[in-house]
N, C-alpha and C positions, 0 to 999 in steps of 0.2 A: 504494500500500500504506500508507504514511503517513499517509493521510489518512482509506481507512479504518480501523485503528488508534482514529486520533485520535475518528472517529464512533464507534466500540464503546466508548471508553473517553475520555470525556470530560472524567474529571475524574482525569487522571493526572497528578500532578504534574510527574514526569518528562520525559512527553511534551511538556508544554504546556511547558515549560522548553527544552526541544531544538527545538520549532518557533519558540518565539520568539526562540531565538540563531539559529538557521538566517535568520528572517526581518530580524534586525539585519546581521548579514552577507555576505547575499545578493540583491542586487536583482532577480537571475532569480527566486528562490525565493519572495521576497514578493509577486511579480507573479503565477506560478503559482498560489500556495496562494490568493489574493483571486480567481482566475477558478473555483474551485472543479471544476475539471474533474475527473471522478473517472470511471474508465472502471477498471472490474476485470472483463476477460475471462473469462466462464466456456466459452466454447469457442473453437478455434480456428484457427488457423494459423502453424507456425512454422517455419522453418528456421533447424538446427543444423549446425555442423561438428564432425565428431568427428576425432581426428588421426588413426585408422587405418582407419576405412569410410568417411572422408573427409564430401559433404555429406547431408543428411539430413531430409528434406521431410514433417516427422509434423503428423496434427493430435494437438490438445489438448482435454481437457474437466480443467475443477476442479471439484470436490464439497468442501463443507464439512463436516469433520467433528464432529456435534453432540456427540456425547460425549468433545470434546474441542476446547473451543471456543478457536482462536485457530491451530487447526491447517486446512489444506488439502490433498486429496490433489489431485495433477493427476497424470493417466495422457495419454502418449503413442502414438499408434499411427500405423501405418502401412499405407495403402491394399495388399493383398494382390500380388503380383506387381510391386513396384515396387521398386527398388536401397535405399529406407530400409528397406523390410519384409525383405530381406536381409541388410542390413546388423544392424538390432537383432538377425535371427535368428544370427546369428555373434556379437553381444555377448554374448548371451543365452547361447550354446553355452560361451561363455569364463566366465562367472558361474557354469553349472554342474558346470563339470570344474574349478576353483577349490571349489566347495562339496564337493564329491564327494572329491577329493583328502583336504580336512579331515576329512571323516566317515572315511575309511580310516586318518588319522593317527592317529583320536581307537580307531578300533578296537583299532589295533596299541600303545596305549599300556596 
């Protein structure tokens, strides 16, 4: 992510100021940043632990957002019939009886 950053905006002063204390201070980091390795997954595979559906095996795709450049959405899902796509579907149910709750509060006020 840093590095791309540093590619969109290359003349930041900031940036270029944080990279090169990181690279005085860092010998991992100076070694890193000169292999210029830059891998930013726009799809793919991840497992999550959640503390109360426990683990969670979704893939990933990111889109960048043009109309608001410097932003990323990444949407997670989960293969149909599998314990993560159950699992989101009960985070999911808990997000809405939370929202739901709020609209009834906001009525009764």
């Amino acid at each position: 992510m840093l590095r791309s950053e540093a590619g969109s905006n290359p003349h930041d002063k900031q940036l270029i100021e944080l990279i090169g204390e990181l690279s005085t201070r860092s010998e991992d980091f100076r070694t890193r940043w000169a292999a210029h390795n830059v891998r930013f997954h726009r799809t793919g595979h991840k497992k999550l632990h959640h503390p109360v559906v426990g683990d969670l095996d979704l893939d990933f795709e990111a889109m960048e957002l043009p109309a608001h450049p410097g932003l990323t959405l990444i949407v997670y899902t989960a293969p149909a019939d599998t314990r993560a796509a159950d699992g989101l579907r009960l985070l999911g149910s808990w997000a809405a009886t939370a929202e739901q709750s709020g609209e009834l509060k906001a009525l009764r006020s």
